[in-house]
C-alpha positions in Angstrom: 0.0 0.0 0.0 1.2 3.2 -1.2 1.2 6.2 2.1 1.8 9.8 2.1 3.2 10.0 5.5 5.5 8.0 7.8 4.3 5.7 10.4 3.0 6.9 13.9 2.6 4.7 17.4 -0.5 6.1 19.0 -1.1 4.6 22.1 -4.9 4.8 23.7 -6.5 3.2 26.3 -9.8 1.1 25.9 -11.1 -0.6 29.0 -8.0 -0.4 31.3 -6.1 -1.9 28.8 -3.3 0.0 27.2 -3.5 -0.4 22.9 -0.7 1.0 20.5 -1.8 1.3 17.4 0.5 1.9 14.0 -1.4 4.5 11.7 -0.8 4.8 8.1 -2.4 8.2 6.0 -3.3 6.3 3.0 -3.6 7.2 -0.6 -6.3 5.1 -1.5 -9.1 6.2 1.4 -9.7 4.8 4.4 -8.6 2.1 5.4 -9.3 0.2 9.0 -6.2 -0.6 11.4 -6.7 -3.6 14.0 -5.7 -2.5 17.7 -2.7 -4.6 19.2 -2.9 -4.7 22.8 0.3 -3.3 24.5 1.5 -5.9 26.3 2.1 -7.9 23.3 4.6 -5.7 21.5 6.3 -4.4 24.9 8.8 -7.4 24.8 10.6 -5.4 21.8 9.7 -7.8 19.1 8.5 -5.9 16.1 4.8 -6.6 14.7 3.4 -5.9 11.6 -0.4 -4.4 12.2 -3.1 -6.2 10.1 -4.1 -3.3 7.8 -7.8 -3.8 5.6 -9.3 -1.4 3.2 -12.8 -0.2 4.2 -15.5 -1.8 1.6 -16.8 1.2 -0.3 -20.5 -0.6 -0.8 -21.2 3.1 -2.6 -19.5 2.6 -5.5 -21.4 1.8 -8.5 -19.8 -0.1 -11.1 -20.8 0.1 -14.8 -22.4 -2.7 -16.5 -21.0 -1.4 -20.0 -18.8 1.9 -19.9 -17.8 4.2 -23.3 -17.6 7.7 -24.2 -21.1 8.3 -24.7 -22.8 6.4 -22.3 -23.1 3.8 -19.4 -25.3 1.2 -18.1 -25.6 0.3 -14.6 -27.2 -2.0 -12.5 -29.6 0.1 -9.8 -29.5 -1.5 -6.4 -33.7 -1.9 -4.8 -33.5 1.1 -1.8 -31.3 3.7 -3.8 -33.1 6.6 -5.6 -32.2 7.3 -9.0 -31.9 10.7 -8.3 -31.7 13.3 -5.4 -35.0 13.8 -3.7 -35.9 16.7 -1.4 -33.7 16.9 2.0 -30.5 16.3 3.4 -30.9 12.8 4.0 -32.2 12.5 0.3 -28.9 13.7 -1.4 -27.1 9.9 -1.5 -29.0 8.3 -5.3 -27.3 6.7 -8.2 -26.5 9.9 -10.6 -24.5 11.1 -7.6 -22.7 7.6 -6.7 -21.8 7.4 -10.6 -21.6 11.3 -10.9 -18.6 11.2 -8.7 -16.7 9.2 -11.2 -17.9 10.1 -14.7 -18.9 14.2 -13.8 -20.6 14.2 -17.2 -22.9 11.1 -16.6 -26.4 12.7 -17.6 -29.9 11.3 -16.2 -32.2 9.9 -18.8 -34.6 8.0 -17.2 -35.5 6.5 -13.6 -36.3 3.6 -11.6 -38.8 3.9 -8.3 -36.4 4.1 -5.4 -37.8 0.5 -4.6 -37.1 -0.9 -7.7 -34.0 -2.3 -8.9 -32.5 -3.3 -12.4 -31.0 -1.8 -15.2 -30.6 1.9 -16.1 -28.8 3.5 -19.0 -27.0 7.0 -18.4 -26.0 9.6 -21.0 -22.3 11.0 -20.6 -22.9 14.8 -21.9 -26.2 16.9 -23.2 -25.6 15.5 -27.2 -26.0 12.0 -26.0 -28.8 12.7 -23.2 -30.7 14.7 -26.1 -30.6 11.4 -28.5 -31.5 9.0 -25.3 -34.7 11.2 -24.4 -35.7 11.9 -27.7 -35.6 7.7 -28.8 -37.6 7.2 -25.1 -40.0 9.8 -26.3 -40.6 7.6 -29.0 -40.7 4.7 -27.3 -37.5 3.0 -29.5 -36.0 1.7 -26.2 -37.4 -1.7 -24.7 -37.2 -2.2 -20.9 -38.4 -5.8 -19.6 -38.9 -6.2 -15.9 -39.4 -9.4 -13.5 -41.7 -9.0 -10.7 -43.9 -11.6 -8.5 -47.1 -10.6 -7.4 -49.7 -12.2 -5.0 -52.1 -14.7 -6.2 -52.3 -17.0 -9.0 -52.5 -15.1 -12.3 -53.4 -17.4 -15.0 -51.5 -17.2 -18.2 -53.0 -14.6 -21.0 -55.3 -16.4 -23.8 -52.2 -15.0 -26.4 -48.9 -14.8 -25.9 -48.5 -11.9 -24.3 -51.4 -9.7 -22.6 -52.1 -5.8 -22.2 -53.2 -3.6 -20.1 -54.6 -0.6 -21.2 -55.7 1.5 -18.2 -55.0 5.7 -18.8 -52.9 6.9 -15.2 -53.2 10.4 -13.4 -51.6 11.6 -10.5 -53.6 11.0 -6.9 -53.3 14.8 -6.3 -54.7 14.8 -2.4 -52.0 11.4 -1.9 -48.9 12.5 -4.2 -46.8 10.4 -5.2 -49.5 7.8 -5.7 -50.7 7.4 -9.1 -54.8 6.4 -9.9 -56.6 5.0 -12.7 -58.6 8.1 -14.3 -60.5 7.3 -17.5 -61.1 10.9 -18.2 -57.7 13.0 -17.5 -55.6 10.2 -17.9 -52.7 9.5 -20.2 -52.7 6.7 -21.7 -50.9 3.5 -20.3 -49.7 0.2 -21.7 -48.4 -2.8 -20.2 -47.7 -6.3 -21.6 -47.6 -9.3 -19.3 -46.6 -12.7 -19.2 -46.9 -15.2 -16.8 -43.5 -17.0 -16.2 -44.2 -19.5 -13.4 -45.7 -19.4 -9.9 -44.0 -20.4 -6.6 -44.0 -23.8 -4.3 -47.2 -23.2 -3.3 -48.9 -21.9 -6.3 -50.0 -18.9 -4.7 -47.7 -16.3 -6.2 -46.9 -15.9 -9.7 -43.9 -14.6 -11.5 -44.6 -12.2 -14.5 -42.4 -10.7 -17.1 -43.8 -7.2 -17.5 -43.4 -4.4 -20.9 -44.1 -1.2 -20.1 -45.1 0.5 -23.7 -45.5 3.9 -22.4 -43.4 5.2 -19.0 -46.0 6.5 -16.5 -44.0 6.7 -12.8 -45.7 3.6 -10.9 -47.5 2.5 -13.9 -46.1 -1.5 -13.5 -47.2 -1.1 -9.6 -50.5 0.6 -10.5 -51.3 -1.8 -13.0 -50.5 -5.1 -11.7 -52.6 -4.2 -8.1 -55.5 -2.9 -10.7 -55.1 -6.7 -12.5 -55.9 -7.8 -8.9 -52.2 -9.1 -8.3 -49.9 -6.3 -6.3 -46.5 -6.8 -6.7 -44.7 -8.7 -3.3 -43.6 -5.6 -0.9 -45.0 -3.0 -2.8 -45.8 -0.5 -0.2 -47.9 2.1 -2.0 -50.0 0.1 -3.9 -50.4 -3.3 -2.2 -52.5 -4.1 1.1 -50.6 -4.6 4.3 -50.6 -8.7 4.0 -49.0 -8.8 1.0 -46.7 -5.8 1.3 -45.1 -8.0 4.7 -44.6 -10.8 2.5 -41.3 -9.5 1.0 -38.9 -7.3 2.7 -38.5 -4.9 -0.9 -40.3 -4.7 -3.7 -39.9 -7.7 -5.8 -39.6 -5.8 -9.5 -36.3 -5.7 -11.2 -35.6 -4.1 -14.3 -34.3 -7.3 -16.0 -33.5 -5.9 -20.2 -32.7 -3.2 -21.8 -32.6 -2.5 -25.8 -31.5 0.7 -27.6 -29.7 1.8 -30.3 -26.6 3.9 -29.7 -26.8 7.8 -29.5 -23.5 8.1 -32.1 -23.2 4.2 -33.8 -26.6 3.5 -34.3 -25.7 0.1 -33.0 -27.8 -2.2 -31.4 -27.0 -2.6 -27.7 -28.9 -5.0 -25.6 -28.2 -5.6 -22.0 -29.6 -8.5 -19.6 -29.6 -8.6 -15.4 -31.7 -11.4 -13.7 -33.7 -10.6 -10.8 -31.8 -10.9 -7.5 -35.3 -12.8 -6.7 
């Protein structure tokens, strides 16, 4: 390990007991020094201190990394972006902000939610992400499990087409509102259900991107998702300690290339 200062003997005391303790200022952040008592270097023998690095479980690492953009893997718990308050600052663009300064947001996850999310690195590339959102050229697939046994669609694939407004009196929750709101789509497949065959996993599409829209939808389907606590009743939200919806693919042509990228996480569930 590489220092910027020579060694110092601090000696403290911790329960009667005398410690020395060898400190190191280190150039690669903090790192965690185990205490040898005193009387086990006082017989002149020299001892080499037990020195670990500090796991740093805030770093974010990129999924797929270039000049123009990057692809990360959102934790369930971590917002996406800052919220209001001081204890609201700590969210992915920051984490991933403080490595790449010109990593741009282009779309979000719910704080609960966890999965796959694709930043821009400068305005030119966040324009040409937004605009092929807007027109609804990127594909996200999600994985969630929700409570009861959903029977398979008659095709393939069902929809659910149920227009979604804000619940002004009980922001952030979203409602179902056949005359102010926007239209919402959501495909749906039934993947398998549990031991018991009373939960089912789906594989959900959002077409359009209304915030909560998967949540909203599934509990209007009569099947909340597992821990959702906004949208699900209090039985079902206890049986899952998060929100079991991951953000499992993710399709989309590259801002510059044109290329096809495609990337693929499975649900930590």
């Amino acid at each position: 390990m590489s220092t910027s200062a020579p060694a110092t003997l601090i000696t403290s005391h911790l329960n009667g007991v005398a410690y020395r303790c060898q400190t190191l200022s280190a150039q690669a952040g903090i790192v965690t020094i185990i205490a040898i008592p005193e009387f086990e270097i006082c017989s002149g023998h020299s001892v080499a201190l037990i020195m670990m690095p500090t796991p740093d479980t805030s770093v974010i690492e990129p999924l797929y990394l270039d000049d123009t953009v990057l692809v990360i893997d959102k934790p369930s718990g971590l917002l996406a972006v800052p919220g209001r308050g001081a204890d609201k600052q700590d969210c992915l663009s920051a984490r991933v902000q403080s490595r790449y300064p010109d990593a741009l947001i282009v779309h979000r996850l719910d704080m609960a939610t966890s999965g796959l999310m694709v930043m821009a690195r400068g305005p030119a590339a966040q324009r040409q992400l937004s605009k092929a959102f807007a027109a609804r050229e990127v594909t996200k697939r999600y994985i969630a499990v929700v409570a009861g046994r959903l029977e398979a669609p008659l095709e393939a694939w069902g929809v659910i087409d149920l227009p979604i407004s804000v619940d002004w009196p009980r922001r952030p929750l979203r409602i179902v509102d056949h005359q102010i709101g926007k239209p919402s789509l959501t495909r749906w497949r039934v993947l398998g259900y549990d031991e018991s065959g009373t939960n089912t996993r789906v594989e959900l599409e959002p077409l359009t991107g209304r915030s909560h829209q998967l949540r909203l939808h599934m509990r209007e389907l009569g099947h909340p998702i597992l821990g959702d606590t906004l949208y699900a009743p209090p039985t079902i939200q206890a049986m899952s300690g998060r929100l079991m919806l991951h953000a499992c693919a993710l399709r989309f042509a590259h801002p510059v290339t044109g290329a096809a990228l495609a990337f693929e996480r499975p649900a930590p569930f």
